[in-house]
N, C-alpha and C positions, 0 to 999 in steps of 0.2 A: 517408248523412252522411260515410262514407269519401270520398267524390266533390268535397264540398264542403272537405275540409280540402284534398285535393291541389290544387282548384283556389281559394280562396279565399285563401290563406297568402300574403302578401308576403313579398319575401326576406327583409327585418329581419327575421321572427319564425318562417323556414322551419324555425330549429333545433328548432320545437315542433313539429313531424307528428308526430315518433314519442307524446310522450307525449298528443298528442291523440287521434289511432288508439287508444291505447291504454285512453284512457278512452271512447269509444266503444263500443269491443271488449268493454267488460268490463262497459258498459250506465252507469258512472258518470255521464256525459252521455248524456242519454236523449231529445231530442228535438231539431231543428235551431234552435228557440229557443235553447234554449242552448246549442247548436253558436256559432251568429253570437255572443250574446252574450260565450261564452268568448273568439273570436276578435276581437272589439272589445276587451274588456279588456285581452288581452295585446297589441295593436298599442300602445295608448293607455299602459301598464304601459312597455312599452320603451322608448317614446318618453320618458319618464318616470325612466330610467335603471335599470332592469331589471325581472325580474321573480324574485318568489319564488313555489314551486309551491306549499307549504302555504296560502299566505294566497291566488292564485287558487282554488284548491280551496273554501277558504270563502268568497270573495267571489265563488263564481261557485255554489255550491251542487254541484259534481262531486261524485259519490257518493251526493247527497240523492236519498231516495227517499220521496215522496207521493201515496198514494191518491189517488182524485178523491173521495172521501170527506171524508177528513184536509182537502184543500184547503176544500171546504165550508167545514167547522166551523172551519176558521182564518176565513176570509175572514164567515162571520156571526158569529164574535165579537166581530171587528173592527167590523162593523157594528154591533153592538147597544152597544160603545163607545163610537160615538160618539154616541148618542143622548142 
């Protein structure tokens, strides 16, 4: 995923490598799903007249961490809601 921030970052939003490596590194972003997703948000974010790190963190889920378990029981409760 390191590969992908060096080569995917546009200059507008190159000032972000470091803290995206960093949440990489530290497993915060854990898969390249939301690798891309973070990097969609913050192009879209800037373009938008900046960005703030606390509210991408939440609107991006960095640092969230779910079982494939946990994911289950969200996604059939959700189901059995809307029945």
């Amino acid at each position: 995923m390191l590969y992908s921030i060096a080569t995917k970052l546009p200059i507008t939003i190159e000032r972000f490598r470091q803290p995206l490596a960093q949440f990489v590194g530290s497993g915060d972003i854990s898969n390249p799903n939301q690798l891309d997703f973070t990097i969609d948000y913050l192009k879209n974010a800037e373009l938008k007249g900046g960005v703030d790190i606390e509210k991408l963190k939440k609107d991006c889920g960095v640092g969230v961490k779910l079982s494939n378990e946990e994911i289950t029981a969200i996604i059939l409760k959700q189901i059995e809601g809307c029945g």
